[in-house]
N, C-alpha and C positions, 0 to 999 in steps of 0.2 A: 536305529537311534532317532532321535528330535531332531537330525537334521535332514532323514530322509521323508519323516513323516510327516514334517511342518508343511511342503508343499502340498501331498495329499491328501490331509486334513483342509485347508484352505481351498482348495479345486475341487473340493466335495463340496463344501459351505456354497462356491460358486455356482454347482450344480443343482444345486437342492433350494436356494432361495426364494425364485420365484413360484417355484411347487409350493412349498411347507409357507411361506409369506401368503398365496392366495387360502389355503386351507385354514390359516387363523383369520383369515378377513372373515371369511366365512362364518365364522362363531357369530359374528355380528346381524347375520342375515334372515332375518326372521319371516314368516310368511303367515297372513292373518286370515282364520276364516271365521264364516258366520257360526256360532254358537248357540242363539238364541235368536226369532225373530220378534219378540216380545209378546206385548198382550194390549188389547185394546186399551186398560190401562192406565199403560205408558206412553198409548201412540205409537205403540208396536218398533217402539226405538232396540237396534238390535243390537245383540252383545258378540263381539268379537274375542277371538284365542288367538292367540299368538305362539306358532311350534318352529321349532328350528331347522332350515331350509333343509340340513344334511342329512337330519333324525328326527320325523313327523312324531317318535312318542316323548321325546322333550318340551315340554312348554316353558316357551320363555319368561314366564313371571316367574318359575319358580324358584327355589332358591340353589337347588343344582345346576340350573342355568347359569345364576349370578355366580358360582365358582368357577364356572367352567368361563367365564364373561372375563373372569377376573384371572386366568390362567392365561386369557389371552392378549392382557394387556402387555404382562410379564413377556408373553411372545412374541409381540412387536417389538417391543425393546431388545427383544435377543433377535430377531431375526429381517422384518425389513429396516428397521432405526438401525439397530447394532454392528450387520454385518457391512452396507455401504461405509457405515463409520470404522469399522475397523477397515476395512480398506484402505479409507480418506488417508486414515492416520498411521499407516505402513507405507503408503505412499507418499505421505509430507515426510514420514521420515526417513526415508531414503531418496529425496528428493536431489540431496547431491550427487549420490554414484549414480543414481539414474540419468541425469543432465551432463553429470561431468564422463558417463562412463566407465565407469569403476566399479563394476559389479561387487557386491558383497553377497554375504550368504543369503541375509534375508530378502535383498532385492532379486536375488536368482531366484527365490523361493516364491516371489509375487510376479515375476516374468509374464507370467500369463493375465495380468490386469492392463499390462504396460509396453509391452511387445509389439502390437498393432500397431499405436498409435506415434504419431509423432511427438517428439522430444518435448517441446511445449504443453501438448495435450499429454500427458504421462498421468493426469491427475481424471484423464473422460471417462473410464470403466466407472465410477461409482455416480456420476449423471447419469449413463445408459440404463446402469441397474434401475435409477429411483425413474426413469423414462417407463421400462417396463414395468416398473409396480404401478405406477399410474396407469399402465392399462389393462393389468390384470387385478389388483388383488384393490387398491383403493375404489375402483368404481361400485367397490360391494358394500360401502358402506352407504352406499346414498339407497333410500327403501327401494323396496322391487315396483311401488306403483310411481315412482317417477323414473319409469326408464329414460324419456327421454332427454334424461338431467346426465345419466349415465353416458348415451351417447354424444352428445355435447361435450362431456369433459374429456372425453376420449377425442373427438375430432379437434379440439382445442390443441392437447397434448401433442398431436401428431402433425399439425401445422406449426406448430413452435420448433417440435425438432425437427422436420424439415427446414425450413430456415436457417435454423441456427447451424444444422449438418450443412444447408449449400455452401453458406459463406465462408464459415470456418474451418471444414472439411477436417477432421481432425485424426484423420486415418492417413499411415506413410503410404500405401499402395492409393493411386489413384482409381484403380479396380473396386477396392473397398469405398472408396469414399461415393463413386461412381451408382457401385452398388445398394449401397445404404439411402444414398435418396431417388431412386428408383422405389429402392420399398415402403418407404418413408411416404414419397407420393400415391404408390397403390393402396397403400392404409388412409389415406386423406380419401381416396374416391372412395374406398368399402366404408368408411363409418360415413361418409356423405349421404351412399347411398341406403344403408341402415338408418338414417335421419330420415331419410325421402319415406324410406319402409313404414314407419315408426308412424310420421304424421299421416299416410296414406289409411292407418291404421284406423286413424283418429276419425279423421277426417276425409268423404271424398273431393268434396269441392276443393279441399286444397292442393290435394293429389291432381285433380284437373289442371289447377292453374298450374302445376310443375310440366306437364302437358304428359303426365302419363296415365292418363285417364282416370275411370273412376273408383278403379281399383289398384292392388298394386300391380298386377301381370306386367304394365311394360316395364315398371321400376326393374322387376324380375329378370325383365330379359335384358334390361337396358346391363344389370347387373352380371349376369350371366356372357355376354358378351364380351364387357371390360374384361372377366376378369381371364376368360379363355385369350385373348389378344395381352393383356399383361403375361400369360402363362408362356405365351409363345415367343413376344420378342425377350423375356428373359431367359428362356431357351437359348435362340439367339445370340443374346449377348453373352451367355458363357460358351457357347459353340464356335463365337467370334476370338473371345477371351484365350480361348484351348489353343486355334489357329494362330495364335499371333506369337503366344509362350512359344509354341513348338517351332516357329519359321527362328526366334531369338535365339534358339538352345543350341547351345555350343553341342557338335558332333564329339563323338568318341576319338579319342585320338589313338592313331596307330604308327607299329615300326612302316616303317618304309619300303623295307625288305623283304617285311612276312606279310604285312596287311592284317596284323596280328595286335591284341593289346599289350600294352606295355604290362610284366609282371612286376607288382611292388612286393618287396621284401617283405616278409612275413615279421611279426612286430607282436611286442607281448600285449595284454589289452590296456596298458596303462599308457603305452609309446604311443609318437607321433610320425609320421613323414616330413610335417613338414610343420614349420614353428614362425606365425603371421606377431612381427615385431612391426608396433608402430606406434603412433601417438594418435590419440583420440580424437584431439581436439581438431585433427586436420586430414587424418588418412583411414579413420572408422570407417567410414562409408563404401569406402573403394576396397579397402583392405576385405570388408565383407563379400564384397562383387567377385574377388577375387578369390576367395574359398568357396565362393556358389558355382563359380565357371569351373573351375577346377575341378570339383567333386562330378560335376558334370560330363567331362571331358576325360579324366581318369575314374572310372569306378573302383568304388574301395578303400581312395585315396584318406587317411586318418589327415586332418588338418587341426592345428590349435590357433583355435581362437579366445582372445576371455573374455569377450562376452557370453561365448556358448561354453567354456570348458574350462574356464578359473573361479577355485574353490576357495582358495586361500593366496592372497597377494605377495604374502611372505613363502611362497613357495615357487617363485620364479624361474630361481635357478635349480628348481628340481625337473619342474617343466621342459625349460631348454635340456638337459641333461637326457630327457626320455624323446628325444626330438633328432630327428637321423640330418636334419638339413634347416637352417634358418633363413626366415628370408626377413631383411627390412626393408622397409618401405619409408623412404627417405622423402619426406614434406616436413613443412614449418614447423619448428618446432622442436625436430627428432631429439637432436642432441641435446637439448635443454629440458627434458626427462628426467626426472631421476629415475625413474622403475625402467625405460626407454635406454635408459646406460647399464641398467643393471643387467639386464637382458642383451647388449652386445658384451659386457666384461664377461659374461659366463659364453658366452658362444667363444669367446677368445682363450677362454679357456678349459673349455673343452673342445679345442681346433675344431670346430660346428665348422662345414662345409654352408659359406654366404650366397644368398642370392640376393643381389642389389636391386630394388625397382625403385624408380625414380618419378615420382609427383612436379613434371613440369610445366602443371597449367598453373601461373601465378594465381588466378583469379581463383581457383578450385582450391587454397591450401598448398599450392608450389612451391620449391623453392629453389635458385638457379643452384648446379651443383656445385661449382665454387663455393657458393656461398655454405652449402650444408657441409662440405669438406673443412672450409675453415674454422665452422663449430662443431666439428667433433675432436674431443681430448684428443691431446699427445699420443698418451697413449693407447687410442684405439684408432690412430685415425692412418696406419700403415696397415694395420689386419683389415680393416672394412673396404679401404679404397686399392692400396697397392696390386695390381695386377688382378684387378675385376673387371668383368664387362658389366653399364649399367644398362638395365631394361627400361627404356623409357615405358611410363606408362600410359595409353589412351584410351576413351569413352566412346573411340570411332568405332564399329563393328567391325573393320578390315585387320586396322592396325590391332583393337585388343585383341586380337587370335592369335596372331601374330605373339604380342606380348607375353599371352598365355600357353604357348609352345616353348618361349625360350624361360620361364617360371617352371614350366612341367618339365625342360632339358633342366635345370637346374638341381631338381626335385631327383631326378629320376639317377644323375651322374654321381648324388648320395648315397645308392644303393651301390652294394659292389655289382649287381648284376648287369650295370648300366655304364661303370665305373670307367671303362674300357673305350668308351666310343671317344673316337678322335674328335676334337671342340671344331663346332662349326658356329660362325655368327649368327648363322638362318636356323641352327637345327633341324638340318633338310632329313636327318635321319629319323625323326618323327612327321609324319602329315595326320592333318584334318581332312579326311574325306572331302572332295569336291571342292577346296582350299585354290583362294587364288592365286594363279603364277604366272609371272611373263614366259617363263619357258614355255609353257603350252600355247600358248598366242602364236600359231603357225598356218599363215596363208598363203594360199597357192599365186597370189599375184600381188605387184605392189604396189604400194598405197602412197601419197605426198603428202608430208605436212608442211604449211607454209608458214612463214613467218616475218618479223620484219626487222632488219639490221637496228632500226632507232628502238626498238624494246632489247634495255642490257640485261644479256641473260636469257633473254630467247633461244640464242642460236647455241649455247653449252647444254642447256636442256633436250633441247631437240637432238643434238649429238649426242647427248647421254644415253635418248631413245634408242637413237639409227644406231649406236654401238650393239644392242641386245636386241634389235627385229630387223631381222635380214632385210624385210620387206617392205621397209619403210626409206622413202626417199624426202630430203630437205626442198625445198625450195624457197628462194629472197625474194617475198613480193617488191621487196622498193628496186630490184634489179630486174624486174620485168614491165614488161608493156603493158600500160595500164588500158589498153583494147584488148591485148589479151587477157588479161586477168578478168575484167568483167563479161568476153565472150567466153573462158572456161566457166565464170563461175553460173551464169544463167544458159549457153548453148549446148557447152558439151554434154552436163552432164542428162539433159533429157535424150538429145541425143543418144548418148551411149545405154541411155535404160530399156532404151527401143531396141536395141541391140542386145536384147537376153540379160539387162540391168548389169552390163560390164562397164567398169569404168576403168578408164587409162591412171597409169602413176601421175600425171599434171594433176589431177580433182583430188582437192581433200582437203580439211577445215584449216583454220588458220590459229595458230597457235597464241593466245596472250597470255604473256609470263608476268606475276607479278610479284610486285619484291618494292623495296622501301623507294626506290625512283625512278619506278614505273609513269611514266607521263609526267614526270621533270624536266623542265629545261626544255631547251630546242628539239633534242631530238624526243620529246614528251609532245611536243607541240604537230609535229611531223608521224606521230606512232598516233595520234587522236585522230588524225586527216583519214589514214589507213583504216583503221577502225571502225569508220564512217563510213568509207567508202566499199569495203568488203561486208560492211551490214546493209548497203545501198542495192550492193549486186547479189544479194543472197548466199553469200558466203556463210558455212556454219565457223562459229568461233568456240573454241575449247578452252579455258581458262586453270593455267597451273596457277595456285598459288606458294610462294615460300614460304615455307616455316624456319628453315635454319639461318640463324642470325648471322654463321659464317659467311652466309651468301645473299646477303641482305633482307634476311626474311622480315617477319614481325606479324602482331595482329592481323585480323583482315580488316576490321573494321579503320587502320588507315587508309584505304584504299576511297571510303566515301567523301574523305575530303580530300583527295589528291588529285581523282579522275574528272573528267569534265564534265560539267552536271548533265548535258545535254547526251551524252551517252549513259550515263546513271538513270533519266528519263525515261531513258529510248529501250532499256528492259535489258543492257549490259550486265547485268550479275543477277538477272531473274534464273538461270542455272547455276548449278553449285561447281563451285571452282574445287580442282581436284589438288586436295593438300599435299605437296609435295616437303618428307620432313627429312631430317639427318639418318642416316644409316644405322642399325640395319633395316629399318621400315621403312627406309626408301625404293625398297624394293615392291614394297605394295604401293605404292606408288608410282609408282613406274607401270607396273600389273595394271595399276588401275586408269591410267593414263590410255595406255594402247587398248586397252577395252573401250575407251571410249573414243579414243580415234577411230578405231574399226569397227565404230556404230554409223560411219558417215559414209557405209557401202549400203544400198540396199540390200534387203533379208534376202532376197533371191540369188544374189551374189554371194553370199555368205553361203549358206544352203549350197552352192554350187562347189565349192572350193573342199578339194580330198575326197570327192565321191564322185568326182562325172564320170563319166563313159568317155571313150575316144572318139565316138559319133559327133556326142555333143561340144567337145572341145574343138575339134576342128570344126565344126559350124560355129561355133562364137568368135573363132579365129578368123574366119574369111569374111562374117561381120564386123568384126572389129577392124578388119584392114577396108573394109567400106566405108567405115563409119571415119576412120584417119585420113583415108583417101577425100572423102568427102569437106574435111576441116583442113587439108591443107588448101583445095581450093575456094573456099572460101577466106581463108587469108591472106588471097591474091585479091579479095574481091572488093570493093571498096567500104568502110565501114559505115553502116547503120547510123542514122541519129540518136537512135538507145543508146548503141554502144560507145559513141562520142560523149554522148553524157556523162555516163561510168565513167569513161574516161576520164572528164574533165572533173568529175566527185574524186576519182583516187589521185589524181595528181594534184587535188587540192588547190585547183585554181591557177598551178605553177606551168605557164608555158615553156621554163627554160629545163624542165626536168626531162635526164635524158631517158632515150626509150630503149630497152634491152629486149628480145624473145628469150622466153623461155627455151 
């Protein structure tokens, strides 16, 4: 029917444009030779023919010329004037569901003008077009003896869209936008140097003064060079391009048990798996992220989305209906839908198995879930909330795997075949290959993390650590001696790396917890002196930051007017602080924490732990009690002027501060 055909008619027009557009320039393009060279006469004034560049036995005075002249004017009107324009104005008039998101037939049907680009830019396809006629089909109307009028409008052309592409980039992929003035510029240096060709033509004195001698050969090679080094770092950069997609792309997901893929229920071709409810205005973008990972991660997976797979908007609740599991995706907005309710009242009533994912970045279209709870109706707001778990959602690489395992458990507990697994909050019964986990974090020897009583919430953090790594030991720097603190933090540890890079459970980075009154008040006043002074003696510092407001999380960017400038200076949050959020992604956080605590062993030490030999263990052993042996007599020995300094840095100037060992 007209509705299958309208697009393939149009995507044929698209294809055939610039071909059949330069083939009518053509008609115009005439080519003149000598006829006559006269007779003494006339002063031997000679007479010229004029035949048609395509067909030498057409002469253009004739009068088959002039219909064939006049066939083709008819042909610019149909083809480069007409078809930009109908574009133009398929595109203004669908200019709402395109902006607002609301596919209709015809805009599904022009998708490929307007897909690329960004929401704003939805109207650039019919510039590109009249871009590329201007460099193929309009330069054939200027005569063949002023080529270099030709070249000129062409280098004109190509330095305007450049420009106009760097600033305004009008392409969603930054890849594309990337890509386009790359080639943008390579078209600037080939008609440059087609200009340089051109006048070298003409002229060689001016060719000299370009300094490529008297002829064109260096233009040639100068030519020839560019364009092999263009060829290559675009090589390059899609070689680059390849590596970076592939390092993002979400792994296959697998049982647990078998190492096996998950089998999705076999579905007639009209069904869904799974059915992406959301609102446009605030959860498109992500809600898309989320059918791309997916598809990734599950092969086969059928997912509905309507951008890609709504035909008819009054067909909603037939969609949910062919749909084995719904998920909404709860941001600003949701319940104040109309089509966004109509699509939960039909999941409610056809008991659709829900998966909740939750949009909690304010600033991304979030909204707290209180608050989306109390805008949803009466009567949907015990099926959608009542006894659900919700998925938060995140744009971290750690966390969304995470999110997208407990989305693919949701997906997957729809099927009967899946139906049966007992509810876990981690979905440990699915893994990501190579997926990170603090269970696996298991070292042969143990490690200290320090911290300090005046940061609130330090010390429940670090025990939330030492609860799940056997191997991790606490220590209170303000309950130790501040000679010892600064002789671990700069003696031991070279010490001990001389010792086959072992280090004792006393070394190990110092933990800063931050949360809404971090470096508040007195004991804020007293956590700043510490912080100075374990940045004085070389101590590394690892930075949790809180996210959940139960525990006084908040943005980070509190943090720049809270902390003291002078540690803000001194390159205190030039490392990324490891986000610490509510449960159950606290867990990758946690994972990701102890991965970075037990970066502050040397690689040799690591490398060492679950594969020595008994040789080498008992030699690192009778060094290491050299190396003990050695630092308890030196802590009979009187301290150093360095480490009196230290000293006098971490106790912050307080001579009445008591002194405790470790």
């Amino acid at each position: 029917g007209i509705d299958r055909a309208l697009p393939f008619a149009l995507f044929l027009t698209f294809f055939c444009i610039i071909s059949a557009s330069t083939r009518i320039f053509k008609t115009f393009l005439c080519d003149a030779f000598v006829y006559d060279d006269g007779s003494p006469e006339d002063g031997f004034s000679q007479t010229y023919r004029s035949y048609l560049h395509d067909d030498y036995s057409l002469e253009c005075s004739t009068g088959e010329y002039a219909r064939s002249r006049n066939w083709a004017y008819a042909l610019i009107a149909l083809w480069p004037v007409g078809v930009p324009l109908l574009y133009s104005t398929m595109l203004a008039a669908n200019r709402k569901s395109i902006s607002e998101h609301a596919p209709n037939e015809l805009s599904r049907s022009i998708g490929f003008l307007h897909r690329d680009y960004n929401p704003r830019f939805f109207w650039w396809e019919p510039i590109e077009l009249l871009r590329k006629l201007s460099l193929t089909g309009v330069p054939l109307l200027i005569a063949s003896s002023a080529e270099l009028a030709r070249v000129v409008l062409a280098l004109l052309v190509t330095l305007l869209s450049l420009a106009v592409h760097v600033n305004l980039q009008p392409f969603k992929r930054s890849t594309d936008n990337k890509l386009c003035a790359f080639i943008q510029f390579s078209l600037t240096l080939i008609y440059l140097t087609v200009l340089i060709l051109k006048v070298c033509e003409e002229s060689g004195e001016v060719c000299e003064a370009f300094g490529a001698g008297s002829d064109s050969s260096g233009v040639f090679l100068f030519f020839t060079t560019f364009s092999t080094i263009a060829l290559l770092t675009l090589l390059i950069m899609g070689l680059a391009q390849i590596l970076y997609a592939s390092s993002r792309t979400v792994p296959v997901l697998r049982l647990k048990e078998t190492l096996m893929r998950p089998e999705l229920s076999l579905l007639d071709k009209n069904g869904y798996h799974l059915f992406l409810s959301h609102i446009w205005r605030s959860g498109q973008d992500q809600v898309a992220v989320i059918k791309r990972q997916l598809q990734l991660c599950l092969p086969g997976v059928r997912i509905f989305l309507d951008v890609d797979d709504l035909l008819d908007i009054s067909a909603l609740e037939t969609y949910i209906a062919k749909s084995a599991v719904v998920l909404i995706f709860l941001s600003r907005g949701y319940f104040c839908s109309t089509n966004c309710l109509r699509e939960a009242r039909s999941s409610k009533e056809g008991s659709k198995p829900l998966v909740l994912v939750h949009e909690a970045d304010l600033s991304k279209g979030g909204i707290a879930l209180e608050e989306s709870r109390a805008e949803c109706p009466d009567d949907l707001r015990s099926f959608v909330f009542d006894d659900r778990s919700v998925i938060q959602w995140f744009r971290i690489a750690d966390f969304q795997r995470l999110s997208l395992k407990l989305i693919a458990d949701g997906l997957l507990r729809g099927n009967s075949a899946y139906a049966h697994e007992p509810f876990d909050p981690l979905a440990k019964w699915l893994v990501f290959p190579g997926e990170l986990s603090i269970e696996k974090l298991t070292l042969g020897l143990s490690l200290a993390l320090h911290f300090s009583s005046f940061n609130p919430g330090a010390r429940e953090v670090a025990e939330e650590l030492m609860a799940r790594l056997t191997w991790l030991e606490l220590i209170d720097v303000e309950k130790t001696t501040p000679a010892c603190i600064a002789r671990e933090a700069r003696n031991v540890p070279s010490q001990l790396r001389s010792a086959n890079d072992a280090v004792s459970a006393s070394t190990g980075p110092l933990l800063l917890y931050l949360n809404k009154v971090t470096f508040a008040g007195e004991d804020g006043v007293q956590l700043a002196q510490t912080v100075r002074a374990a940045r004085a003696a070389g101590m590394r510092l690892v930075l949790f930051h809180e996210n959940d407001e139960a525990l006084g999380g908040g943005p980070f960017h509190w943090h720049f007017s809270t902390t003291p400038q002078d540690l803000i200076s001194d390159g205190l949050f030039d490392d990324l602080a490891i986000e610490f959020v509510p449960m159950p992604h606290r867990e990758v956080s946690l994972a990701l924490a102890a991965r970075t605590i037990s970066t502050d062993l040397p690689a040799k030490q690591k490398r060492f732990w679950g594969i020595d030999s008994a040789k080498s263990w008992f030699s690192w052993t009778r060094k290491k009690r050299e190396v003990q042996s050695t630092s308890r007599e030196e802590n009979l020995a009187p301290i150093s002027d360095a480490t009196n300094q230290g000293a006098s840095a971490l106790d912050g100037g307080n001579p009445e501060r008591k002194s405790e060992t470790i």
